[in-house]
N, C-alpha and C positions, 0 to 999 in steps of 0.2 A: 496321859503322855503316851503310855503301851497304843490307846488307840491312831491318837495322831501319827505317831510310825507307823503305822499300819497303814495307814491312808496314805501315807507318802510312799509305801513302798508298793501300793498298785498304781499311785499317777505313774509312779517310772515308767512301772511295765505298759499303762498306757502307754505315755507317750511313745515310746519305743514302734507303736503301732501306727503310727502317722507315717503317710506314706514318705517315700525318700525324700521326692521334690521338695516337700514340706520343710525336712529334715534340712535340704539344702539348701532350701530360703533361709531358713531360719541363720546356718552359719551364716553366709553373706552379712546380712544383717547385724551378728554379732561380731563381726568382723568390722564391718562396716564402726561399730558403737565403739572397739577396741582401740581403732586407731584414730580419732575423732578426739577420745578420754587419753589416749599416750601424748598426742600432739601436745594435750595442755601442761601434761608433768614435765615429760621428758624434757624441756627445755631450759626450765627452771633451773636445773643440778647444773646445765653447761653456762649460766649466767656470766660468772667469774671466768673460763676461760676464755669464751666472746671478748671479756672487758680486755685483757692482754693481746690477745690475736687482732683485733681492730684497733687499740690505745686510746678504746672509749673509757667513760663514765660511767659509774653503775645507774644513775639517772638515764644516759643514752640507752644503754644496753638494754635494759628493762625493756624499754618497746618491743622487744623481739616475743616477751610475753605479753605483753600489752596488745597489741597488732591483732594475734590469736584471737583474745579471749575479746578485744572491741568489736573483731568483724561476726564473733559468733553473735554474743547480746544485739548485735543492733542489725544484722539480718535474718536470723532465725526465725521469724514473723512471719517475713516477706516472702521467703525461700519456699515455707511449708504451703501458704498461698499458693504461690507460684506452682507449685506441686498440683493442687488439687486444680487448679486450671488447666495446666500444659502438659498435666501426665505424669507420675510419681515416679515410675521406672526408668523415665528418658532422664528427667530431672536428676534422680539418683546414681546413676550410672556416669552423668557429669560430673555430679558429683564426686564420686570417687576417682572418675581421670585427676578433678581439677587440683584434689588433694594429690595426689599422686606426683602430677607435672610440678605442682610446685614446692613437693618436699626436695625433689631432684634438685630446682633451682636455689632452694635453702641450702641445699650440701654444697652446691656450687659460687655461692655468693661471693665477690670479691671485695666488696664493701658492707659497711653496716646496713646502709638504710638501704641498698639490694636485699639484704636478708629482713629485713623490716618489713617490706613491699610484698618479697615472696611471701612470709607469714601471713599475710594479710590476707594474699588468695588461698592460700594454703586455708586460715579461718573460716572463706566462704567455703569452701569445700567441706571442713567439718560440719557447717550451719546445714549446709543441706543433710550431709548423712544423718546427726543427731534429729534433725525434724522428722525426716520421711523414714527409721528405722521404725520409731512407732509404731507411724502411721501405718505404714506397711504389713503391720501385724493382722490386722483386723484384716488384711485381705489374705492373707497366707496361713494362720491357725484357726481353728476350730475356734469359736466362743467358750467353750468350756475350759477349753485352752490359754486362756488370754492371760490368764494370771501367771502361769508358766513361763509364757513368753516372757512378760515383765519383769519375770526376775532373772531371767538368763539376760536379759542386757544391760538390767542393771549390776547382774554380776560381770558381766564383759568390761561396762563403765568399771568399777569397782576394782577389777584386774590391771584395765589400762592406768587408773590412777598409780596403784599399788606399784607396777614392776614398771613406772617411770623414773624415778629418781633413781633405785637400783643399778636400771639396763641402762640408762643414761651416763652415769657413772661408767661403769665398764668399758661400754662404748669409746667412750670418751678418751681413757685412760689406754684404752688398749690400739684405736683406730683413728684417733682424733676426732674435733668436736665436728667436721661434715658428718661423721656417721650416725649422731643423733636424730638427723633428717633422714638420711639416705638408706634407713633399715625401714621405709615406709613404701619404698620401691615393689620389695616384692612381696609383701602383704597385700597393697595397694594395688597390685596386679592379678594376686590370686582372689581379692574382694572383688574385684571388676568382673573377673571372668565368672564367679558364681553368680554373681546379681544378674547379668546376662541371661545365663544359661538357665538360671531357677525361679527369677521372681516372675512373676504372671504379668501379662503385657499389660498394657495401656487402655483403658474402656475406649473407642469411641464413641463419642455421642455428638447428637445432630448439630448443625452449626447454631440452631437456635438456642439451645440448649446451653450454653457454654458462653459461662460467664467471663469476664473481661477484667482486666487486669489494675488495681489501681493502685498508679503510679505517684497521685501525689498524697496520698496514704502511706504509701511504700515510701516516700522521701522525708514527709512529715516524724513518722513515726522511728526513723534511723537515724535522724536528729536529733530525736528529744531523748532515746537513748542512747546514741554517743555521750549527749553533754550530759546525761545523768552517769552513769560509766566513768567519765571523766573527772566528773567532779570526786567520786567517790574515791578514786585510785590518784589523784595527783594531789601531792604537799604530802603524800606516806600518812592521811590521817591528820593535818592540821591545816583547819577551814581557815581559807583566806579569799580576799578580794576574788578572787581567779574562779574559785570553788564557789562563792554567790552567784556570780555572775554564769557560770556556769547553769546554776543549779537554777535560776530565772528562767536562762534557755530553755531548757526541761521542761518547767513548768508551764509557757507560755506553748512552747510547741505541741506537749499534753493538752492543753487546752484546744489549743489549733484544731488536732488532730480526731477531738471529738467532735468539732463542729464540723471535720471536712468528711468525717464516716457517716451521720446524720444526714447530707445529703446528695452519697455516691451511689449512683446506679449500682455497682460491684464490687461494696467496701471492700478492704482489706481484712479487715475484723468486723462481725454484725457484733453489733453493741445489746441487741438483745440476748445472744447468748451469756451475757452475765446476769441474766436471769434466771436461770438454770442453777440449782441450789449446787448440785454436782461439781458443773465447771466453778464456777464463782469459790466453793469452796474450796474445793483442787488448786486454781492457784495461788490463792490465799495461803494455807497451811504450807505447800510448795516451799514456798519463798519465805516463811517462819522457819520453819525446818531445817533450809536450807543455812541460816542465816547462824543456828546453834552449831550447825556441823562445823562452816566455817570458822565457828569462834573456837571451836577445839583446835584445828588444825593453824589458827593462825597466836592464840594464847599458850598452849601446851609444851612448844620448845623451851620458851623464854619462865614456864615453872619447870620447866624437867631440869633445866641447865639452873636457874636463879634459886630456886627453893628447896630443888631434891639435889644439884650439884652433880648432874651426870654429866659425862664429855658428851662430844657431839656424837660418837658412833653409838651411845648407849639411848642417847635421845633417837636419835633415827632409828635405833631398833622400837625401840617403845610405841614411838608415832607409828612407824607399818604396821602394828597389830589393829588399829581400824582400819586401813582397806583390807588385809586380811581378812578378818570377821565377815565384811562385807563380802566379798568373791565369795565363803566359803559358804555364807548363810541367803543369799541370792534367789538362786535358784529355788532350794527349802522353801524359803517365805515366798514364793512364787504359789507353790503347791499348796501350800498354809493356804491363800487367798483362793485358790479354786475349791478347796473344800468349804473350809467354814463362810466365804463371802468374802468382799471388797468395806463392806461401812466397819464389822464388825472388827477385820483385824488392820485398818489404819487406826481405830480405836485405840489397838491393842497395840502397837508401835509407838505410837505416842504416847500412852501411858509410860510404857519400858524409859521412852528418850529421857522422860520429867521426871524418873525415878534417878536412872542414870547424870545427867543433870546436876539434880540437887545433892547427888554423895561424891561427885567428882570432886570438889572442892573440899571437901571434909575429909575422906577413908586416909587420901596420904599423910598424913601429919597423923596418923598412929599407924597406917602399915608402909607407909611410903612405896615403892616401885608398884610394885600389888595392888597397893590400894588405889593407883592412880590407873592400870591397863583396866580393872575390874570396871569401874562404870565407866571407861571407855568404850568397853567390848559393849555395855548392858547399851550405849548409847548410838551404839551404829549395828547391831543388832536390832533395834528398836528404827532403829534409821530405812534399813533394808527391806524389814515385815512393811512400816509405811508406805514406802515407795515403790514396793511393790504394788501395796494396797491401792495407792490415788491416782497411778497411773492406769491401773482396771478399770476404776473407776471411772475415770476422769476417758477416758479411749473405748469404754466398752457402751454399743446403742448407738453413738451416733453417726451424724448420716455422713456416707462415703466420701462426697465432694469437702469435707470440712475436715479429716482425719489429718491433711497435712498442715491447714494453718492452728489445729485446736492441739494438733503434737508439739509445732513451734512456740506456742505460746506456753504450754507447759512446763517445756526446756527454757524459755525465757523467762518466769517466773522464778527455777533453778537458778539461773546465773543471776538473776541482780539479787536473789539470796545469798548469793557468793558473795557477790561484789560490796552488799552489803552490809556484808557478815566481818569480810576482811577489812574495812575501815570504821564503822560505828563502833562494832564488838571492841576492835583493835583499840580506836580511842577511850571507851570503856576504862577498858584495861590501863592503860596507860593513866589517866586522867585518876583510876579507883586508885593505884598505885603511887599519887602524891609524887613523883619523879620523873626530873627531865630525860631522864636516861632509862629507859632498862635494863642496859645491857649492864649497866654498875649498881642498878639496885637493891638494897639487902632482901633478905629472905623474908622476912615480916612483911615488907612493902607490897614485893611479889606475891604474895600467899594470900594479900589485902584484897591485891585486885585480882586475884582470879576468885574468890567468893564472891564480889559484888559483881562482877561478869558472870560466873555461871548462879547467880540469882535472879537474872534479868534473864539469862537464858533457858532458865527455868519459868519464867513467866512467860514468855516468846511461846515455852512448847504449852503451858496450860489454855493460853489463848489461841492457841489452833484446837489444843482438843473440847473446848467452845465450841470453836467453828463446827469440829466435827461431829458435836454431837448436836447442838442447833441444825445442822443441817442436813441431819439423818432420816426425819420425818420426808425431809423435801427427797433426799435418795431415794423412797420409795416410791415414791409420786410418777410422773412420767419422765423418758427420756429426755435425758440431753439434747436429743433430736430436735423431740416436738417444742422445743422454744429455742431455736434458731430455726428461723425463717429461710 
């Protein structure tokens, strides 16, 4: 342990030694990932005053998060694409006006679905910043660097999660609910002006050179996840006619979409880099990983309040101490992964998640509050080292032209981890729990279904650290590069 602090307290003073510009990409960037991860909380907490100030439905209102979190999953792909064809810094800089201009037109909205619409662009705007901050890494740090990087964004994500519900509150309470938009104004302008001024310009290259844009790829593939996205998030978790049909869509469009990358001059995604032990397993565990985190954050109110009988302000304190952990353990596990390696400690994160995991459901029911923050913390702690780890991994070697659709895809393996996590996990829960209701269920019931939920999510993380150890041999093999064509 003595040594690992050691080694963390010379990357510091490394890092410290990178020159400014570096320094100042790097904020943009993490600015850029900040307001992108606030966009998605911050909204949520103003849900209920929407519903009163418009004399919507909480069905209606909903879309206001829905809108966000559709446009991110079902262009995120496309955007990072479009990046590595049209220039990542021109892309990104749109980016962040486009977030910008439309947080404005969210504070301003005079109807729902005005404000539905603004979110929407408002989403594309995040899809590019989360795709191309990645990617961007690899042209603005050192290699040696890169694990560093990775966790200062993921603690920036990890910060914006955290002081969204909080700030959104306040906001709300003190300025009314335009300000949960309109505090993106000048973030959104002091992000613009560093990206400007700091990140390194655009390659050109020859016009032969310069791959072409595919369009019915790009429309194939934002189809088939829309109506994946969709199904998952409509009926709140109970599959119906709508959710089939839906989920048909999906899969005929998945189908489509392979046949139409097979024989496109300038696919969208080469299908051979799921070749590449590296990517392939990057976003596999991705979207595992992804899929236990959200079953904490969408299972853990309904035991804090139904099982341990906290009010709502003791449950909301309890839940912040995972993105807590996260922001403060980030950066660390960034450094972790430039010392001892990228196979070794996503290893070493997903063991932590599977341990934390399987005592989540157990510790409370003999130390209660204690017992339930403790393999929280162990399980987003174990979350942070990972994702520091598979984003190195998964970003470092390969080749320049692919950094923005191979970032998008990563970030999109994330969310339909999400999306996945908040309705299967959910129904889980719900279905383990024997009850139509949760919100009236006794403590036994509650207590049922979060052990048969985080048993399953216990097997979620042993089957990524499968993955990651079957696919270790192939991580030394060659890069990522050389099997994308």
């Amino acid at each position: 342990m003595g040594f690992i602090m050691t080694r963390m307290v010379e990357e510091k003073t490394e890092s410290a030694r990178l020159p400014g510009s570096v320094r100042w990409a790097l904020a943009s960037l993490s600015l850029s990932m900040l307001l992108s991860s606030l966009g998605t909380s911050i909204a949520n907490v103003g849900l209920p005053t929407l519903a009163q100030a418009f004399t919507a439905s909480f069905h209606e209102v909903q879309w206001v998060v829905l809108a966000y979190l559709l446009a991110i999953t079902t262009l995120i792909v496309s955007v990072g694409r479009l990046g590595d064809v049209a220039g990542r810094r021109r892309l990104l800089l749109a980016g962040i006006f486009l977030f910008t201009v439309a947080s404005a037109l969210c504070g301003v909205a005079t109807t729902l679905w005005l404000l539905i619409a603004a979110r929407a662009v408002q989403g594309l705007g995040a899809a590019i910043m989360m795709a191309l901050t990645m990617a961007f890494v690899g042209e603005t740090v050192p290699k040696e660097k890169t694990g560093s990087a990775m966790g200062l964004l993921g603690t920036m994500s990890a910060v914006g999660t955290a002081l969204g519900p909080s700030l959104g509150g306040l906001l709300i309470s003190g300025l009314g609910w335009p300000a949960i938009f309109l505090i993106n104004l000048p973030l959104g302008v002091v992000a613009l002006f560093l990206a400007y001024r700091y990140l390194p310009n655009d390659r050109r290259r020859p016009t032969t050179e310069r791959a072409g844009f595919d369009a019915l790829g790009t429309f194939l593939l934002a189809l088939t996840l829309a109506a994946y996205a969709l199904a998952m998030t409509t009926g709140r978790g109970s599959f119906a006619l709508l959710n089939v049909a839906l989920l048909s869509v999906a899969a005929i469009g998945a189908g489509l979409f392979v046949v139409v990358e097979t024989r496109a001059a300038s696919p969208l995604i080469r299908l051979a880099m799921f070749r590449s032990p590296v990517l392939s397993a990057g976003f596999s565990m991705s979207a595992l990983v992804t899929t236990v985190v959200m079953a904490t954050l969408v299972v853990g109110p309904f035991y804090l309040s139904g099982a341990l009988a906290l009010d709502a302000a003791h449950v909301g304190l309890v839940m912040s101490s995972g993105p807590i952990v996260a922001a403060l353990t980030g950066v660390p596990a960034g450094r972790i992964v430039d010392r001892f390696g990228a196979n070794r400690m996503s290893i070493a994160g997903l063991v932590g998640m599977a341990i934390g995991s399987s005592a989540l459901p157990m510790l409370p029911t003999s130390f209660g509050v204690p017992g339930y923050i403790a393999p929280l913390v162990v399980i987003t702690a174990g979350y942070a080292l990972f994702q520091a780890a598979n984003n190195t991994a998964v970003m470092t070697n390969i080749r320049p032209d692919q950094r923005g659709v191979i970032s998008g895809m990563l970030n999109l393996s994330r969310n339909l981890g999400l999306i996945t996590g908040a309705s299967v996990m959910g129904t889980v829960f719900a279905l383990a729990s024997a009850t139509s209701d949760i919100a009236t269920a006794p403590p036994e019931s509650i207590a049922t279904g979060m052990r048969v939920t985080f048993a399953i999510a216990a097997m979620l993380i042993v089957v990524a650290l499968a993955i990651a150890v079957g696919s270790r041999g192939g991580m030394k093999g060659p890069s990522p590069s050389s099997d994308v064509p």
